[in-house]
DSSP file (Angstrom, degrees, kcal/mol; ACC not computed):
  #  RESIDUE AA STRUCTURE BP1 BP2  ACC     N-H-->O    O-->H-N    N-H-->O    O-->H-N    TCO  KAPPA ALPHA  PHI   PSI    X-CA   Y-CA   Z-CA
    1    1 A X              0   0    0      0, 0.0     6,-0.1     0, 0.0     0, 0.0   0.000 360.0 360.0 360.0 126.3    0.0    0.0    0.0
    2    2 A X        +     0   0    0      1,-0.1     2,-0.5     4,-0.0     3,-0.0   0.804 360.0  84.6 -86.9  -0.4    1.3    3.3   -0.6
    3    3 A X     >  -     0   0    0      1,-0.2     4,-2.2    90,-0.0     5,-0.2  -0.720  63.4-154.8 -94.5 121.0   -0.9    5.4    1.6
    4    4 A X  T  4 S+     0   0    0     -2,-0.5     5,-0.3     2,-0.2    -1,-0.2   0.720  92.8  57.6 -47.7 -27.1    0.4    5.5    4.9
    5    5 A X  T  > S+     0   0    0      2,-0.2     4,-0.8     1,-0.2     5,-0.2   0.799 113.4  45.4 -78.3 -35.1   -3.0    6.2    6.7
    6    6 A X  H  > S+     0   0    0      1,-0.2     4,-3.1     2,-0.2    -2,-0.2   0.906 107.7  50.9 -43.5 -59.9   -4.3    2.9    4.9
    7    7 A X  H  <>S+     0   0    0     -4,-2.2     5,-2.6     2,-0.2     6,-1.5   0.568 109.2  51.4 -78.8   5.3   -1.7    0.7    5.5
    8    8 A X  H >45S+     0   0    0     -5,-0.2     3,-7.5     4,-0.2    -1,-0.2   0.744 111.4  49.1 -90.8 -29.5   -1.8    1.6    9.4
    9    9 A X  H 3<5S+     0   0    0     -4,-0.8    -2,-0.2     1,-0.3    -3,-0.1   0.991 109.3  57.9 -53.1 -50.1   -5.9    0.9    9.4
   10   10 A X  T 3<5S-     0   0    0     -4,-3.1    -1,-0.3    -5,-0.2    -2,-0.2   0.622 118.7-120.6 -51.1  -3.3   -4.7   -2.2    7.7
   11   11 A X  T < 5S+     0   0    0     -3,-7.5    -3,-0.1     2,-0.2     3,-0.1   0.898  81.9 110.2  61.2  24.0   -2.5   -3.1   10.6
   12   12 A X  S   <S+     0   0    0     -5,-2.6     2,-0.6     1,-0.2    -4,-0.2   0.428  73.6  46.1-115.8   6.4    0.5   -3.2    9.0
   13   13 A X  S    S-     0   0    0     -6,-1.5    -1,-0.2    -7,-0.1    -2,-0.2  -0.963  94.9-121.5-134.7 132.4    2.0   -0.4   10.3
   14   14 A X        +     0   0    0     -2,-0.6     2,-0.3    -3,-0.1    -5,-0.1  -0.244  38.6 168.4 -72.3 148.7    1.6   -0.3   13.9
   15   15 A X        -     0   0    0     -7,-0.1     2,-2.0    -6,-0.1    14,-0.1  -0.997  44.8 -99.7-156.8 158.2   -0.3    3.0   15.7
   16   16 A X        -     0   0    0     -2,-0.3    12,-0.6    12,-0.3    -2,-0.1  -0.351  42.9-153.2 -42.5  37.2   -1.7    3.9   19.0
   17   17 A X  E     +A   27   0A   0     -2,-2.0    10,-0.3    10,-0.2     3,-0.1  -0.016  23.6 170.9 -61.7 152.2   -5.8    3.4   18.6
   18   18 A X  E     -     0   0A   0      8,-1.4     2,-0.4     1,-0.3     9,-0.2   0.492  69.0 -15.0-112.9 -40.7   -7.9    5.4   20.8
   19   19 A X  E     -A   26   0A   0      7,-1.9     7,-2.7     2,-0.0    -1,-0.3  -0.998  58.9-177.7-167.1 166.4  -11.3    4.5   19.2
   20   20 A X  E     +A   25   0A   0     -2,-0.4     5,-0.2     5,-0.2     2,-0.2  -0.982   5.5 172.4-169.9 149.0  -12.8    2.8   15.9
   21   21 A X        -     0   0    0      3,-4.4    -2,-0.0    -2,-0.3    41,-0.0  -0.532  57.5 -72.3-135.0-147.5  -16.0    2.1   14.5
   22   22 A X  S    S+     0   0    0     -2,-0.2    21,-0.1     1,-0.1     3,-0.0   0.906 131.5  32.6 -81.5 -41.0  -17.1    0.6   10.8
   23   23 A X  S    S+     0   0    0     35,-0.1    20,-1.3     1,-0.1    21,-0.4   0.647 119.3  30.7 -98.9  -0.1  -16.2    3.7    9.5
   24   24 A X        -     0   0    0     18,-0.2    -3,-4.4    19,-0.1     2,-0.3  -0.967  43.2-165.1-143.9 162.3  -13.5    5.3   11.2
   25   25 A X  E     -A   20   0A   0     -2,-0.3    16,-2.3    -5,-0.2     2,-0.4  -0.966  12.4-168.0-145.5 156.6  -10.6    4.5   13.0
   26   26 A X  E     +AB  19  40A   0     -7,-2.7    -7,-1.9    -2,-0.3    -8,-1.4  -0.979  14.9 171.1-153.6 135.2   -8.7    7.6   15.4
   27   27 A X  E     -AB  17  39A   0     12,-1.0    12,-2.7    -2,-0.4     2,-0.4  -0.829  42.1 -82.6-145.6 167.7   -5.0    6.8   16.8
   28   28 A X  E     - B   0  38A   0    -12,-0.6   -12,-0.3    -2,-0.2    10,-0.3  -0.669  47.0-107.9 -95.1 144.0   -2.7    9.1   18.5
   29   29 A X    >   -     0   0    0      8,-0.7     3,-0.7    -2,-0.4     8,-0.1  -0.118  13.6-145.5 -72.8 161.6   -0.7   11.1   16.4
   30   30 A X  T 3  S+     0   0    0      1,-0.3    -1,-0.2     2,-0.0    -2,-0.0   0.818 107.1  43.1 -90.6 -20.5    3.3    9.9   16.3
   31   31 A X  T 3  S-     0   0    0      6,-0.0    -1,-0.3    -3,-0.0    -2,-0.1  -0.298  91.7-171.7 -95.7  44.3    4.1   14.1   15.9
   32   32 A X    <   -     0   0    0     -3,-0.7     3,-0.1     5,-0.1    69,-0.0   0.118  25.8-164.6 -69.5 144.2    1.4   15.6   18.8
   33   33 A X  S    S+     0   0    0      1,-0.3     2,-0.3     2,-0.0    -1,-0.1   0.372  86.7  16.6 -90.2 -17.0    0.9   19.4   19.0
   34   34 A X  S >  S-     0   0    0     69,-0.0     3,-0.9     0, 0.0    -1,-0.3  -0.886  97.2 -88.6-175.3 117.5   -0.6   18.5   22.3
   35   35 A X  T 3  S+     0   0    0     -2,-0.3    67,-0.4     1,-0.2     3,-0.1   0.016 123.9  24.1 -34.3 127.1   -0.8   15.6   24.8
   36   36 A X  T 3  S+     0   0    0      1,-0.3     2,-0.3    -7,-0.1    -1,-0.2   0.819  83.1 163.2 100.7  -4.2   -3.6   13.6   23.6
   37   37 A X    <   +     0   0    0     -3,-0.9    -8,-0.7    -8,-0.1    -1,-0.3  -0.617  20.0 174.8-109.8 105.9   -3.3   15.0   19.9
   38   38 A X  E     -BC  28 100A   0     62,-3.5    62,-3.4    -2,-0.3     2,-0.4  -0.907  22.6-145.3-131.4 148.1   -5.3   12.3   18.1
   39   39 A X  E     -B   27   0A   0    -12,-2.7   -12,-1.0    -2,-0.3     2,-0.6  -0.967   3.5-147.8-122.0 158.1   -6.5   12.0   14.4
   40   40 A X  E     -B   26   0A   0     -2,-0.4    58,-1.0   -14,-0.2     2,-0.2  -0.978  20.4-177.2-130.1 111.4   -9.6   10.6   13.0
   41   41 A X        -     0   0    0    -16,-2.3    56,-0.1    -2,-0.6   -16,-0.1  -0.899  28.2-120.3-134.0  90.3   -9.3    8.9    9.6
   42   42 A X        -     0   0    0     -2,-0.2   -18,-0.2   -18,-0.2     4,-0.1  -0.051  25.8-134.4 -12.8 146.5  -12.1    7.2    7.2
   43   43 A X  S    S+     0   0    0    -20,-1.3     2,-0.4   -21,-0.1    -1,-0.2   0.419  84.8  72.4-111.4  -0.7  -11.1    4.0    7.0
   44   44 A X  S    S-     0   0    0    -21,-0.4     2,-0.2     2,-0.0   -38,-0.0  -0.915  95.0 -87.3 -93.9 144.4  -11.8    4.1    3.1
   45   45 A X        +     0   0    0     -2,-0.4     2,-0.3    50,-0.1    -2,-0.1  -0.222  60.1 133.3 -30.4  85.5   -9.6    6.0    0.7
   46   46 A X        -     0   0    0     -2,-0.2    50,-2.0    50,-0.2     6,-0.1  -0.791  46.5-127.9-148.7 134.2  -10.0    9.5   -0.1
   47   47 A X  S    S-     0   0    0     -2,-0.3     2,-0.3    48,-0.2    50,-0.1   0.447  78.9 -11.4 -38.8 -28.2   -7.7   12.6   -0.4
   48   48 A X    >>  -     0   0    0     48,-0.2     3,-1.4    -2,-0.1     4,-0.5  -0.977  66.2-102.2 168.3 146.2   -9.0   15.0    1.5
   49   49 A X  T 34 S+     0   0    0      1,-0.3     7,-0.1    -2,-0.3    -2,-0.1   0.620 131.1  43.1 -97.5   5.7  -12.3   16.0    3.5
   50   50 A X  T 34 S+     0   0    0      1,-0.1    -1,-0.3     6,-0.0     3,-0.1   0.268  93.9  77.0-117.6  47.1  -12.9   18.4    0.1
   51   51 A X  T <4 S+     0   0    0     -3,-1.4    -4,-0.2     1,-0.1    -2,-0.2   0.165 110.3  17.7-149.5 -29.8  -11.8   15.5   -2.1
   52   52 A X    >X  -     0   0    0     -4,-0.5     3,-1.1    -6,-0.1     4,-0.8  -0.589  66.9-138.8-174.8 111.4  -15.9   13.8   -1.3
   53   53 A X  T 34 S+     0   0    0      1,-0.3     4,-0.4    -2,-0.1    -1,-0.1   0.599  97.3  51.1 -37.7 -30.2  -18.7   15.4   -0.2
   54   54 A X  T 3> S+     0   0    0      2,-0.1     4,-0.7     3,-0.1    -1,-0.3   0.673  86.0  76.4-115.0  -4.1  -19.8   12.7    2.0
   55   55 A X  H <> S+     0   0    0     -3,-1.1     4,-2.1     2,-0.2     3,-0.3   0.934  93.3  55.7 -40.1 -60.1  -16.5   11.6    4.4
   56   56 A X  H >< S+     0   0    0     -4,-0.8     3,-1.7     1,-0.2     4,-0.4   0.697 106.0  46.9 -25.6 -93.0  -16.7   14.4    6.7
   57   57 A X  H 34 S+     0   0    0     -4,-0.4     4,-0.4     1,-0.3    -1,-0.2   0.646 119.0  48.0 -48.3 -17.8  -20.7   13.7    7.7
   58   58 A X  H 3< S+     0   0    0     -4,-0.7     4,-0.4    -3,-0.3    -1,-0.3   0.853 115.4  44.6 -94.3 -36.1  -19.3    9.6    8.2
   59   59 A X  S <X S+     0   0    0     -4,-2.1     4,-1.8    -3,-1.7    -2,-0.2   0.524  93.0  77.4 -75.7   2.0  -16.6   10.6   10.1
   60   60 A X  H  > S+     0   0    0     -4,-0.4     4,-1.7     2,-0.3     5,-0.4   0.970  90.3  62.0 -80.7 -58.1  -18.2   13.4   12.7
   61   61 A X  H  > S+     0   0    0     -4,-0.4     4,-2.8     1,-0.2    -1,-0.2   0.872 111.1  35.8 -20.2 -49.2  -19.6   10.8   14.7
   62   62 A X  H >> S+     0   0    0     -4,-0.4     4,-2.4     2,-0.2     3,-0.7   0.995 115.4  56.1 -78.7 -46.9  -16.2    9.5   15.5
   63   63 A X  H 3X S+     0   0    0     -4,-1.8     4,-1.6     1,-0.3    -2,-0.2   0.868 109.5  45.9 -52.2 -58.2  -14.6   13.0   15.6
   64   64 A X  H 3X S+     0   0    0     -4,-1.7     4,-2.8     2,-0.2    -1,-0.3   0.805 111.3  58.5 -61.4 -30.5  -16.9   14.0   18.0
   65   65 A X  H <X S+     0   0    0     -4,-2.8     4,-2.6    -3,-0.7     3,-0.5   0.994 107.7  45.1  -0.5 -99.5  -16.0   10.4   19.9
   66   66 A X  H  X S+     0   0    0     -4,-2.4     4,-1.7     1,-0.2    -2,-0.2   0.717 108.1  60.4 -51.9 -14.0  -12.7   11.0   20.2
   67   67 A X  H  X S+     0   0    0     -4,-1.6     4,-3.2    -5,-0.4    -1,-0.2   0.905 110.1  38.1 -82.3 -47.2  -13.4   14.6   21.4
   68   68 A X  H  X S+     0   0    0     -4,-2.8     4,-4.1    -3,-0.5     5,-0.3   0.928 111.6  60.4 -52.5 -40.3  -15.4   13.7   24.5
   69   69 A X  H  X>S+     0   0    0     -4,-2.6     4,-2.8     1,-0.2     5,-0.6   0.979 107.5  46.5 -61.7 -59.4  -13.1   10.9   25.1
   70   70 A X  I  X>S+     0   0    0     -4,-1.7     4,-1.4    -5,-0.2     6,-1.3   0.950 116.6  43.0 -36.2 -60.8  -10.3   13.4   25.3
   71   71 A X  I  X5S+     0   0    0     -4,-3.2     4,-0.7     4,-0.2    -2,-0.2   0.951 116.6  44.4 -60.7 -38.4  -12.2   15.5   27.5
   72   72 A X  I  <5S+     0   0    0     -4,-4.1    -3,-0.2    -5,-0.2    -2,-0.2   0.987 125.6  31.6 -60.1 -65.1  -13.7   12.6   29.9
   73   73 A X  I  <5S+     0   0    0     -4,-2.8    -3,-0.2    -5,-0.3    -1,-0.1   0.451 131.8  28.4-102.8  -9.9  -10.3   10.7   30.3
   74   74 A X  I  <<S-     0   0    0     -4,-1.4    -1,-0.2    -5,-0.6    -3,-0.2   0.651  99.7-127.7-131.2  -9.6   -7.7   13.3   30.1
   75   75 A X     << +     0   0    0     -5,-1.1    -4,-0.2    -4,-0.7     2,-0.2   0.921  44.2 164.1  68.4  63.2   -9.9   16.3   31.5
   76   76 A X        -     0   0    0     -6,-1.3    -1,-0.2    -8,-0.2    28,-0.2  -0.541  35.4-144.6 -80.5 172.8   -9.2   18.7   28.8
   77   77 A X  S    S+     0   0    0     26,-1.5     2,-0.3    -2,-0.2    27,-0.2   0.307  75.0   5.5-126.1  10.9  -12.0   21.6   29.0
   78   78 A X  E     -D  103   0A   0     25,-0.9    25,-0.8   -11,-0.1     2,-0.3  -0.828  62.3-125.0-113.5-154.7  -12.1   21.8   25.2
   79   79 A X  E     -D  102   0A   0     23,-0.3     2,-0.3    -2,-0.3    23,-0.2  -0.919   4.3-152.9-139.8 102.3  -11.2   20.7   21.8
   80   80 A X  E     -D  101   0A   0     21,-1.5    21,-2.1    -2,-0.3     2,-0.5  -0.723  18.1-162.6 -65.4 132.5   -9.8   22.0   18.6
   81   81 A X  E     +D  100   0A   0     -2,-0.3     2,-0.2    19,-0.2    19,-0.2  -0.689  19.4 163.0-129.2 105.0  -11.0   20.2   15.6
   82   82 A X        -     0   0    0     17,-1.0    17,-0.3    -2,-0.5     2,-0.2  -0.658  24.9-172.6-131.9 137.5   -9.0   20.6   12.3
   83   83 A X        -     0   0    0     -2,-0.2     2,-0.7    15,-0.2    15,-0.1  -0.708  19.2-145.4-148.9 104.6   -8.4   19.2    8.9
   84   84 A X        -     0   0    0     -2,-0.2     2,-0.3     6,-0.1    13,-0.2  -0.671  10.9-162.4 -29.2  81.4   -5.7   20.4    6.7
   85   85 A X        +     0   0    0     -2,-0.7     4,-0.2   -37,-0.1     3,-0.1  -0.774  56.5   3.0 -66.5 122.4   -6.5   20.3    2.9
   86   86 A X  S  >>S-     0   0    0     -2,-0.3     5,-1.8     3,-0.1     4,-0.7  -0.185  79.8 -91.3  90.0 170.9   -3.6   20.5    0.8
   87   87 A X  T  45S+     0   0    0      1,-0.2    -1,-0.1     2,-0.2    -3,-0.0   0.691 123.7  61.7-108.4  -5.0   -0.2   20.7    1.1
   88   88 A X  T  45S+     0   0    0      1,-0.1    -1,-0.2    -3,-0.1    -2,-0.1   0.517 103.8  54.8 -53.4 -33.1   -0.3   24.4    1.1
   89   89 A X  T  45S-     0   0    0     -4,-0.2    -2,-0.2     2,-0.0    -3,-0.1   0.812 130.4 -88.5 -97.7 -44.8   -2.4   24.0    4.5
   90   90 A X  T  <5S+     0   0    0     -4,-0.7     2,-0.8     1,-0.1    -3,-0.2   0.386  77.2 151.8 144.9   8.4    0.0   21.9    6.2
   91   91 A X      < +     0   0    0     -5,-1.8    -1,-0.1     1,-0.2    -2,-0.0  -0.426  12.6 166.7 -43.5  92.3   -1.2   18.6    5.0
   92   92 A X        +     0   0    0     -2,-0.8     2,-0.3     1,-0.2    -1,-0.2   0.945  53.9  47.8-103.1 -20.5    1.0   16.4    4.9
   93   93 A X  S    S-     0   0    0      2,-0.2     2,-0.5   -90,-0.0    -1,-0.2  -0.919  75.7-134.8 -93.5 122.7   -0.4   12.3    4.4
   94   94 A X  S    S+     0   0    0     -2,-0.3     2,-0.4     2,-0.1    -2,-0.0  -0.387  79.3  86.3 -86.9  44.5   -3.0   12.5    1.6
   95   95 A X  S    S-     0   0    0     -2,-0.5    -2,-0.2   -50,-0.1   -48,-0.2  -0.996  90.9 -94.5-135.7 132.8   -5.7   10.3    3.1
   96   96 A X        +     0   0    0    -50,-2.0   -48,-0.2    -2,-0.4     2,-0.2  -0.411  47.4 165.9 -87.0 166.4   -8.0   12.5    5.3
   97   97 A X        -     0   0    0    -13,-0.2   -56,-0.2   -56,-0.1   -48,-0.2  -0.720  30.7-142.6-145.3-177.2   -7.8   13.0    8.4
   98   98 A X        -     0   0    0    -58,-1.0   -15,-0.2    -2,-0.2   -60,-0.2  -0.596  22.4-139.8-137.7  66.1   -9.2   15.2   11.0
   99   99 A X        -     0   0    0    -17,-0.3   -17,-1.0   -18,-0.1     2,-0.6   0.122  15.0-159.7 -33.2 134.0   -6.6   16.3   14.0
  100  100 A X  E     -CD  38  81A   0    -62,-3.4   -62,-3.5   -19,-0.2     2,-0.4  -0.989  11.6-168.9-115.0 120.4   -8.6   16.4   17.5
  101  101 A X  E     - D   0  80A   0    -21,-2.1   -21,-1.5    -2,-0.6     2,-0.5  -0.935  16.7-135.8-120.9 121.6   -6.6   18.5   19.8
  102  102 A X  E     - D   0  79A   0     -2,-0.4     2,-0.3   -67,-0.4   -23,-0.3  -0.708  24.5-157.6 -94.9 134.3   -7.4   18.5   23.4
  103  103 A X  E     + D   0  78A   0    -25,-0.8   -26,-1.5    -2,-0.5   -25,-0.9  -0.864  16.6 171.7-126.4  93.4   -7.4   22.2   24.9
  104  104 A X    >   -     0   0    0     -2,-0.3     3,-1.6   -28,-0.2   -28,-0.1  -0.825  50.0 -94.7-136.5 162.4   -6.9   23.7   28.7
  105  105 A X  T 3  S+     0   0    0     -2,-0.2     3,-0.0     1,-0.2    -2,-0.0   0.558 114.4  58.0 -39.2 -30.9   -6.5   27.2   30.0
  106  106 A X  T 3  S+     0   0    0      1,-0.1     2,-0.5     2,-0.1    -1,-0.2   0.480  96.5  65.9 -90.7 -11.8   -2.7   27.2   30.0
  107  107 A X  S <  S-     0   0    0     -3,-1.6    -3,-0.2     1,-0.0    -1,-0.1  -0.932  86.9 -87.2-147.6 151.1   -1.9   26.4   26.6
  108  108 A X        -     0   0    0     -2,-0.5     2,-0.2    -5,-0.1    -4,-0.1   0.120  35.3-153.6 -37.2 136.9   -2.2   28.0   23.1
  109  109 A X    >   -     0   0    0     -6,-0.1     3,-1.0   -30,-0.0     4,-0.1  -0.329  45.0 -89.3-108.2-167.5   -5.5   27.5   20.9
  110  110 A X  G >  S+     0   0    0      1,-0.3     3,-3.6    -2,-0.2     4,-0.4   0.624 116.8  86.2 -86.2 -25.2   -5.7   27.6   17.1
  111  111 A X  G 3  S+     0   0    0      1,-0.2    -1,-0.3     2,-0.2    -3,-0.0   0.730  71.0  73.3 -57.9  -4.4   -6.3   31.6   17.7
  112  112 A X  G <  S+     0   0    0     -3,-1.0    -1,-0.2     1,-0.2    -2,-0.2   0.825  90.1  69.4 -73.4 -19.3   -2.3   31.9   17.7
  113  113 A X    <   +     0   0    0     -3,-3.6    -1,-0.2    -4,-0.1    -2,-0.2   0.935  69.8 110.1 -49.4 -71.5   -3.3   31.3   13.9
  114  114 A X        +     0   0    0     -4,-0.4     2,-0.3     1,-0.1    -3,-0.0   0.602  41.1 169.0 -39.6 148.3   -4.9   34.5   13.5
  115  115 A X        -     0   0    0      0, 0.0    -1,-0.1     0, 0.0    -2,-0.0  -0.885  48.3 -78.7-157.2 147.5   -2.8   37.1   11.0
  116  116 A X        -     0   0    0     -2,-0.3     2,-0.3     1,-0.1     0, 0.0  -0.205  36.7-150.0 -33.7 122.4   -4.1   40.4    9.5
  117  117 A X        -     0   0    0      1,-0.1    -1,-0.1     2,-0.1     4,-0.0  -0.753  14.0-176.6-124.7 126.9   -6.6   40.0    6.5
  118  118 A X        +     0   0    0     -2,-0.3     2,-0.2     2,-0.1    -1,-0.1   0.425  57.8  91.0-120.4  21.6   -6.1   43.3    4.2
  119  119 A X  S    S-     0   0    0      3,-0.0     2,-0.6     4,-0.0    -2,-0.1  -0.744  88.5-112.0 -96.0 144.1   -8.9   42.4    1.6
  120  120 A X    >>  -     0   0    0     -2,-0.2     4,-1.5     1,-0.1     3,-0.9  -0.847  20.4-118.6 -91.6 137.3  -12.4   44.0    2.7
  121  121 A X  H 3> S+     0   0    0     -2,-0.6     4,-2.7     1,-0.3     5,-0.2   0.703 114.0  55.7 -23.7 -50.6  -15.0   41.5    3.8
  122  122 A X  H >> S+     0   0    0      1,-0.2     4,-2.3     2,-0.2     3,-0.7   0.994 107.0  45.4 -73.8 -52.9  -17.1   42.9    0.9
  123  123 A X  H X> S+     0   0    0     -3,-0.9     4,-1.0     1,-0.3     3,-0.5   0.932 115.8  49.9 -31.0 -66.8  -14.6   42.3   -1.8
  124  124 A X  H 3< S+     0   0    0     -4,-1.5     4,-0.4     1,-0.2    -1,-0.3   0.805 108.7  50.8 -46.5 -39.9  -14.1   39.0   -0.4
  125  125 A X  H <X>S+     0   0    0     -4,-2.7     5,-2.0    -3,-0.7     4,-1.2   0.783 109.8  49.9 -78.7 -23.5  -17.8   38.0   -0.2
  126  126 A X  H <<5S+     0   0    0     -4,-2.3    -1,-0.2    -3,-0.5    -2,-0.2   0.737  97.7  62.7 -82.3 -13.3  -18.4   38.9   -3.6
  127  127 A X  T  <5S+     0   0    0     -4,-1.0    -1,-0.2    -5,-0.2    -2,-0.1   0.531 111.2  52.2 -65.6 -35.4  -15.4   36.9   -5.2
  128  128 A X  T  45S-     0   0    0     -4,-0.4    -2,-0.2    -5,-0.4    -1,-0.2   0.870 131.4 -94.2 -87.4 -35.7  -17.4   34.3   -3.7
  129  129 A X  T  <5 +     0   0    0     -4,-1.2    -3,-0.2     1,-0.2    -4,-0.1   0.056  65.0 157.6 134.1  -9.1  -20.6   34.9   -4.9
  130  130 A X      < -     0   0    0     -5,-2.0     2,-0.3    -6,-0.2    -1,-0.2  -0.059  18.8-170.9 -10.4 130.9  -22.1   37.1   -2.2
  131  131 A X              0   0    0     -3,-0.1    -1,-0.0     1,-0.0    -5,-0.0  -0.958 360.0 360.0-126.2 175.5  -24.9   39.1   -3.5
  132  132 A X              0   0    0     -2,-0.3    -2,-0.1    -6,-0.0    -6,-0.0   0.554 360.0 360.0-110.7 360.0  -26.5   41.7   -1.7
């Protein structure tokens, strides 16, 4: 197999599971951003969560799984929940996946992201198809 996220669901490359159903399977990830730093991965083939319209909605069940799980057993007080499209986005293994990142008062959220936007909002919304 070449897709790494395949062959580990296949059990030929060993990984951490945290939880699995028929359609998803969530291990921890081998790089963490965060103790607890899990991803949640379709256990069929697809590039990317905008790669088929209907992985997302079969995998949210689990995401949200593994997000309680986090919270219940490791007593995070929230959750980030993220998926990288592209390799521009920081993707790097082309089978999606969804990072669950568990969250407390003391340590950095996804808001460290944040950087100055100089287009105006209307410009932007219409490029999109906004109409007014």
């Amino acid at each position: 197999m070449d897709c790494l996220f395949c062959s580990i669901i296949a059990g030929d490359i060993p990984s951490k599971k945290v939880y699995e159903d028929d359609v998803a399977y969530a291990f921890l990830d081998i790089s963490p951003w965060q103790e607890g730093h899990t991803l949640v991965v379709p256990r069929r083939h697809s590039t990317d969560i905008l790669d088929d319209d209907t992985v997302l909605a079969e995998i949210a069940p689990a995401v949200a799984r593994v997000g309680r799980l986090l919270k219940e057993r490791l007593g995070a007080e929230a959750c980030n929940v993220v998926s990288n499209a592209g390799a521009v986005a920081g993707q790097e293994v082309f089978h999606t996946h969804v990072h669950v990142l568990p969250r407390y008062a003391d340590t950095p959220g996804i808001a460290n992201l944040k950087v100055p936007v100089a287009a105006p909002m209307d410009d932007v919304w219409r490029k999109l198809g906004g109409a007014e």
